[in-house]
VONU-777170 format. One record per residue (C-alpha): residue in one letter; x, y, z. Coordinates in Angstrom, 3 decimals. Layout:
VONU-777170
res:x:y:z
A:X:Y:Z
...
end
This chain:
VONU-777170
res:x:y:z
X:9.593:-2.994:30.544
X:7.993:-6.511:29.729
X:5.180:-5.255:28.876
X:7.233:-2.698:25.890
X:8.538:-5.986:24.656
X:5.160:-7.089:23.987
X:4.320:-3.801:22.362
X:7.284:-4.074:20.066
X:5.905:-7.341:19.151
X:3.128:-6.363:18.178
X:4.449:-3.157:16.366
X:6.908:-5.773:13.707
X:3.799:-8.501:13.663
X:1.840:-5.728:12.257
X:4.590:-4.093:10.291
X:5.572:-7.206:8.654
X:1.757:-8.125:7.849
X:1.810:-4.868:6.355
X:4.624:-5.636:3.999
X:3.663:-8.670:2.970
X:0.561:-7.512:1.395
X:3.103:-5.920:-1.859
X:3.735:-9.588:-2.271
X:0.130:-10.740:-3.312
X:-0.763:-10.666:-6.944
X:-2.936:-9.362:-7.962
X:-3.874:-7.109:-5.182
X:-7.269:-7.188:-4.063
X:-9.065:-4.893:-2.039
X:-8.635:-7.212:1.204
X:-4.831:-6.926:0.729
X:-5.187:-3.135:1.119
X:-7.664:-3.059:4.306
X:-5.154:-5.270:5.744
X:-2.301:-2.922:4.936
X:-4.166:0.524:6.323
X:-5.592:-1.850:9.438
X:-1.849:-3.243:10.222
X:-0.384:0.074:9.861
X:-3.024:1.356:12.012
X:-1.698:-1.219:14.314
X:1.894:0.190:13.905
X:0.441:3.298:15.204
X:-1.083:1.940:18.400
X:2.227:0.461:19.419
X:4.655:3.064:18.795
X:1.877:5.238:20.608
X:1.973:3.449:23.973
X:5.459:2.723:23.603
X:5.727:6.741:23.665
X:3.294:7.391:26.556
X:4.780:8.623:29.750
X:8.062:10.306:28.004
X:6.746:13.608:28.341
X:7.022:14.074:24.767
X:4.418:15.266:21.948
X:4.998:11.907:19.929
X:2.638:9.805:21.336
X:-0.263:12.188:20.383
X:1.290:12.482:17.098
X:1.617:8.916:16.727
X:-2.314:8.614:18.260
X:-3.713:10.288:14.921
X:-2.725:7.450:12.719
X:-4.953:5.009:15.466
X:-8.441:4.989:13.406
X:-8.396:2.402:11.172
X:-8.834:-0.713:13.676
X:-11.789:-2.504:14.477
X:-13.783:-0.179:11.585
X:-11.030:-1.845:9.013
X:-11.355:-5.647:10.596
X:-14.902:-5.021:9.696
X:-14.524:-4.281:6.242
X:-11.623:-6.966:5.812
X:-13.967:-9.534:7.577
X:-16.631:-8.507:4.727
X:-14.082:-9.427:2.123
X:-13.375:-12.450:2.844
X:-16.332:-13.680:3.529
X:-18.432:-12.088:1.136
X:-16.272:-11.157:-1.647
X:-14.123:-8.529:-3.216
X:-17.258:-6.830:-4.229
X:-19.880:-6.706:-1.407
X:-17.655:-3.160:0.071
X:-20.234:-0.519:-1.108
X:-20.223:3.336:-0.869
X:-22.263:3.072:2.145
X:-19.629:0.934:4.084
X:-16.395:2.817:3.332
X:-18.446:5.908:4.612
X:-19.778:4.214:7.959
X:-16.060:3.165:8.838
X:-14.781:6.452:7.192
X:-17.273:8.453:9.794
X:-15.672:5.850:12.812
X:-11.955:6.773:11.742
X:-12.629:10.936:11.786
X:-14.386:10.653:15.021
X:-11.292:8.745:16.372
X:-9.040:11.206:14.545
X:-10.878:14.231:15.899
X:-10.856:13.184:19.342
X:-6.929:12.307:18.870
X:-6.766:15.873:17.353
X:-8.355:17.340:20.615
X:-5.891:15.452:22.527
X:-3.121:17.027:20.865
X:-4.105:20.473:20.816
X:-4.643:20.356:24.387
X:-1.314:19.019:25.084
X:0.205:22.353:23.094
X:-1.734:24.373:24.672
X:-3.592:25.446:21.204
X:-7.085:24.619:23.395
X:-8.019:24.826:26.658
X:-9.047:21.074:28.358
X:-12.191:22.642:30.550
X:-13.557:24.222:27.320
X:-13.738:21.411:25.101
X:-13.842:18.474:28.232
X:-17.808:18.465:27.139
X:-16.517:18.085:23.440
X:-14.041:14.871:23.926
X:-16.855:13.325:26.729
X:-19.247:14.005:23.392
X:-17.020:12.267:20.698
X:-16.105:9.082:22.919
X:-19.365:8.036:23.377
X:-20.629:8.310:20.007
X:-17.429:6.349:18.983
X:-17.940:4.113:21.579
X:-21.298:3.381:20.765
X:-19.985:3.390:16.931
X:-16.985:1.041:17.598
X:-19.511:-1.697:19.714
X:-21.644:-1.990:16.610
X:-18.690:-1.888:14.342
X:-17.602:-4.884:16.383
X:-20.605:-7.154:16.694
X:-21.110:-7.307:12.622
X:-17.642:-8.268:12.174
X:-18.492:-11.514:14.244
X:-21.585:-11.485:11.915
X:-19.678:-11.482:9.058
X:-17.873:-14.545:9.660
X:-21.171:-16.738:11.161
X:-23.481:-15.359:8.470
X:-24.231:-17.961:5.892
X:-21.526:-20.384:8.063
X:-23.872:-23.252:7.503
X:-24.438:-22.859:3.695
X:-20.376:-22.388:3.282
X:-18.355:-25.184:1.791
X:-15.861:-26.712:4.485
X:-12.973:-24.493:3.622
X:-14.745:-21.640:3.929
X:-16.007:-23.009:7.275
X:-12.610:-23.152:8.461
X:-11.735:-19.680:7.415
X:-14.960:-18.597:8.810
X:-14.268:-20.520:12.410
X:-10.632:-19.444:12.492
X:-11.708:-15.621:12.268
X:-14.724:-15.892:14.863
X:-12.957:-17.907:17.696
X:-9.706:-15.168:17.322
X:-12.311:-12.263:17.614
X:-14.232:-13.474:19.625
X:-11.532:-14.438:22.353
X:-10.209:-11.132:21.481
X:-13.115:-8.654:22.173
X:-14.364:-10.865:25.129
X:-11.017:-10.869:26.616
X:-10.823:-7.379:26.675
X:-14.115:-6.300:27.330
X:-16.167:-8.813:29.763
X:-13.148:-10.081:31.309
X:-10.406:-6.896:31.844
X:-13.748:-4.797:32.512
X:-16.873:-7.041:33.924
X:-14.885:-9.800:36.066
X:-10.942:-8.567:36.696
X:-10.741:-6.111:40.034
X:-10.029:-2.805:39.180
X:-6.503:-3.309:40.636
X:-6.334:-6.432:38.151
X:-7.877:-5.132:35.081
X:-5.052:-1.560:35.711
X:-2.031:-4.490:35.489
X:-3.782:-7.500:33.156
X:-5.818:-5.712:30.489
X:-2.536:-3.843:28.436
X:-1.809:-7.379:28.248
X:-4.915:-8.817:27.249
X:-4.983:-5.753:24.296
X:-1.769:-6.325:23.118
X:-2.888:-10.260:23.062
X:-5.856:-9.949:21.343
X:-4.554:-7.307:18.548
X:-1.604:-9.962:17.333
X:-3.953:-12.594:17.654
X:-6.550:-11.176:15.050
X:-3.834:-10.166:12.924
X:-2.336:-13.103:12.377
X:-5.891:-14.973:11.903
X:-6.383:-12.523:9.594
X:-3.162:-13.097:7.724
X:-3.496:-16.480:7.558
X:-7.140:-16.463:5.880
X:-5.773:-14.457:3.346
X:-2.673:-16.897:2.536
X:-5.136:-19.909:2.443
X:-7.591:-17.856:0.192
X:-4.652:-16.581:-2.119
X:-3.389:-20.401:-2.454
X:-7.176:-21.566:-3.260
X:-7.372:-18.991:-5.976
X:-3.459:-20.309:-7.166
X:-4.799:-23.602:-7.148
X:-7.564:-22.833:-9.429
X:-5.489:-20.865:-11.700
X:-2.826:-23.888:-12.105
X:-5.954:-26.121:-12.468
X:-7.646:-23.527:-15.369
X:-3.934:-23.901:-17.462
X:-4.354:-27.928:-16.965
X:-7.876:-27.817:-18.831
X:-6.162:-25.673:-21.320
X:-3.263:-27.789:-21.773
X:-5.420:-30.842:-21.477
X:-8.430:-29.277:-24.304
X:-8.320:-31.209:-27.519
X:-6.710:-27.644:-29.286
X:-10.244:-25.676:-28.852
X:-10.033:-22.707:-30.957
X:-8.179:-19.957:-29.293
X:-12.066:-18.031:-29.082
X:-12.825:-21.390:-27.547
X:-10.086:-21.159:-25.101
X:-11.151:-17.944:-23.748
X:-14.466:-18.491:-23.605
X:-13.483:-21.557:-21.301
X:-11.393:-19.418:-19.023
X:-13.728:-16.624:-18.287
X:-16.870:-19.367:-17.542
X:-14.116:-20.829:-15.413
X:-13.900:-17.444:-13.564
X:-17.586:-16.757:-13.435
X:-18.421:-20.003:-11.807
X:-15.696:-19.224:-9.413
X:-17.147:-16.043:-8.047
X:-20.411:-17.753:-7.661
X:-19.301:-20.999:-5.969
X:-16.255:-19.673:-3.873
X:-17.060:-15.844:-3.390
X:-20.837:-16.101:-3.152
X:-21.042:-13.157:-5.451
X:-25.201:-14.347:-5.893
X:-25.488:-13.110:-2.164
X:-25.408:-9.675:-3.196
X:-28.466:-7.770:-3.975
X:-27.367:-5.656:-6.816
X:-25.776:-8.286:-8.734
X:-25.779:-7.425:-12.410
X:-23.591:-8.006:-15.108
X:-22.065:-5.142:-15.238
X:-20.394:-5.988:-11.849
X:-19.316:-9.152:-13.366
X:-17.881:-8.088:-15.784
X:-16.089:-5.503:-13.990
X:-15.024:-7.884:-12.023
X:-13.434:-9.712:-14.087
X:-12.346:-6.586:-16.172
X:-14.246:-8.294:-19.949
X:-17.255:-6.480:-21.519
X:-20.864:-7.463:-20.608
X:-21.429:-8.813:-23.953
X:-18.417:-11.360:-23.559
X:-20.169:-12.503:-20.210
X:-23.708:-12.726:-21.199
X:-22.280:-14.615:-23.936
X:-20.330:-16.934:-22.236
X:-23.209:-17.757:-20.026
X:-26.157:-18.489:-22.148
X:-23.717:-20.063:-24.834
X:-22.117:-22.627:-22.403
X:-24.766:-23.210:-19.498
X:-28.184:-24.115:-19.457
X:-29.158:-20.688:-18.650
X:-30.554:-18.417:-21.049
X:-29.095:-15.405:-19.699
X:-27.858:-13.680:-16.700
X:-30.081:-13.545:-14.486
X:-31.439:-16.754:-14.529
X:-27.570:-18.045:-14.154
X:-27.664:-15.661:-10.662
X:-31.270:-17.079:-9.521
X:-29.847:-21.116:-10.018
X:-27.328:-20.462:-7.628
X:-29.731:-17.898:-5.444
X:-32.644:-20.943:-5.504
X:-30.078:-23.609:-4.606
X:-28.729:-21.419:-1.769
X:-32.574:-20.786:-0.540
X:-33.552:-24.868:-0.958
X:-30.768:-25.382:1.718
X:-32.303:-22.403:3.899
X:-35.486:-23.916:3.821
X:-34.911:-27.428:5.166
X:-32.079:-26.220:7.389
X:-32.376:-26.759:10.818
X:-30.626:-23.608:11.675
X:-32.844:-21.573:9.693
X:-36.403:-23.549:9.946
X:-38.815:-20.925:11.568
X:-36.900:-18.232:8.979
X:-39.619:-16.735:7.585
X:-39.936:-17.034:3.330
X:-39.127:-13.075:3.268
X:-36.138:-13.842:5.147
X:-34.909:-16.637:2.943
X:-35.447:-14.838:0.020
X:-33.128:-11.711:1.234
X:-30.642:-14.318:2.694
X:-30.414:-15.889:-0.832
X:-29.472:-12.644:-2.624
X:-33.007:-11.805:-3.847
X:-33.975:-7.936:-3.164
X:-37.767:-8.653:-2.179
X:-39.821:-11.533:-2.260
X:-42.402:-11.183:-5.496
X:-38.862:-12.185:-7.720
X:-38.007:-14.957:-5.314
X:-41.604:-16.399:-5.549
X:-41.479:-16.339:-9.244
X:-37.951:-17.834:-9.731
X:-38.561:-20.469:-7.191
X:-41.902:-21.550:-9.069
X:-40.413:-21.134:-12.137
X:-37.286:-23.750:-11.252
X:-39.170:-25.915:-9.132
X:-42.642:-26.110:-10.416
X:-43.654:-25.043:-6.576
X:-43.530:-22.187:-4.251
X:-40.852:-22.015:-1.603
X:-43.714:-22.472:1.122
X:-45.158:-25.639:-0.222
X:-40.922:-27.022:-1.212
X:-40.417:-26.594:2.873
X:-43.704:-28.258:3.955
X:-42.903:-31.326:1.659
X:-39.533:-31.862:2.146
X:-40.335:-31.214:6.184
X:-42.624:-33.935:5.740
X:-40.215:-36.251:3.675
X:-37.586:-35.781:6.787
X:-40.168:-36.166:9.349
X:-41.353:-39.290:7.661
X:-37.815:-40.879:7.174
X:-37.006:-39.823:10.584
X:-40.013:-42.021:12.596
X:-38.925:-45.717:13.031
X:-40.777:-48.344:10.798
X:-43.710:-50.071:12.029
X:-42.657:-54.000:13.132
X:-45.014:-56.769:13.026
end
């Protein structure tokens, strides 16, 4: 019975997460992850909480559990990458996760109706849960990549966001898997892991909730501080004005979402982003920086991203190819060029001299 408590829990925690994302304006596409993974959540609880009662609900209620850890990975890509680095490709990988789960769940069900016969399709279920087993250990290990990835190049609120998410998850997913599975007695693991679960799912929520407050009051912060400049302006045009606000914005989802990390980046996403036209943004940007266009505006913020790589402990024996795709570029010929092109020098000979510099200022002077 203690253990139902702890199930019910869970079941308003993640029913109450799930509410509170129709409070967040505007909504973003983390906001709406976090509402399919919390109901998904909903579903586990009233699931177990059904188990045993002899009753079709629970399999029922087992359908709606696919959108877990295939979700946390797609939320954990939002926040730390931005809005905008979900692709096609990743709603289809987590997509293909959730149908397995479903179809297994489906089996489960028809069995339990007597629609299918459990020998006949034993070979089927055995089938499905281990390529969603294989699926799901995958799905987990890149959403602890997504929060470590680029930790060191972060600012220190994002570190914070980024160390909050990987110590829940990671005492989550260890919890349940090395310690009810690899250390716990079998006798143990039968009475301690349910709890462990149950631990480790509220846990993750509420890291996860609590990211997205801090990220939503960052973004009010910088909204309250982009009407002080306005108030503040010495009454700029109202072309001016605009023009202010949307480099505002654009510098925003370079500095704080990192947007330059992706790939693809053109304007078009930019501007889509921000819901203006491309000419308003390519405007903006060679009118009111020192770029003179786009993508040399991407490739400052690229370049000063690799410069840190470079001389980076952490990422020291990275080779150049892998600083280069680490910094947003697609291949390395661009990189090369951009890098020379800013810096007068190739990224190879900016390591070896500011290596030396460090080395240098790091042996103690010679005393007479």
């Amino acid at each position: 019975m203690t253990l139902d408590y702890a199930y019910y829990t869970l079941m308003f925690t993640a029913l109450s997460v799930m509410l509170a994302q129709l409070f967040f304006k505007p909504v973003r596409i983390e906001h709406i992850l976090t509402a399919i993974f919390s109901g998904s959540l909903v579903m586990v609880a009233l699931q177990v909480l059904t188990t045993g009662h002899g009753s079709v609900y629970q399999y029922v209620f087992a359908l709606g559990t696919c959108a877990t850890c295939n979700l946390v990975w797609l939320i954990s890509r939002a926040l730390f990458r931005g809005s905008h680095s979900i692709s096609a490709q990743h709603y289809l990988l987590a997509a293909a996760i959730a149908l397995l789960v479903f179809a297994n769940r489906s089996v489960e069900l028809m069995v339990f109706i007597d629609w299918i016969n459990a020998e006949r399709v034993g070979w089927l279920k055995r089938a499905i849960a281990e390529i969603t087993g294989l699926l799901s250990s995958a799905i987990l290990a890149l959403s602890f990549w997504e929060s470590v990835r680029g930790f060191s190049a972060a600012n220190k609120v994002a570190q914070k966001q980024r160390l909050l998410f990987a110590t829940a998850f990671f005492i989550g997913v260890v919890s349940c898997t090395v310690v009810a599975d690899g250390i716990l007695s079998s006798d143990a693991s039968e009475q301690i892991k349910p709890w462990l679960v149950v631990g480790s799912a509220l846990q993750i929520t509420l890291a996860l909730f609590a990211i997205l407050l801090w990220q939503h009051k960052i973004r009010q912060q910088h909204s309250v501080l982009e009407k002080h400049a306005e108030v503040e302006s010495t009454s700029p045009s109202p072309f001016v004005k605009e023009d202010q606000r949307l480099l505002e914005k654009i510098i925003f989802l370079m500095e704080q979402e990192q947007c330059y990390l992706q790939h693809d980046l053109k304007t078009i996403k930019i501007a889509n982003a921000l819901q203006v036209s491309e000419y308003r943004v390519s405007r903006v940007i060679s009118s009111y920086t020192s770029a003179a266009n786009v993508n040399q505006f991407i490739n400052h913020y690229r370049i000063e991203h690799a410069k840190h790589l470079l001389t980076a402990k952490h990422s020291q024996h990275w080779t150049i190819l892998v600083i280069s795709l680490e910094s947003g570029f697609a291949s390395l010929a661009p990189f090369n060029r951009a890098f020379k092109a800013s810096e007068g020098c190739t990224p190879n000979q900016y390591r070896q001299v500011r290596l030396s510099d460090q080395l240098t200022s790091n042996q103690p002077s010679a005393t007479s």
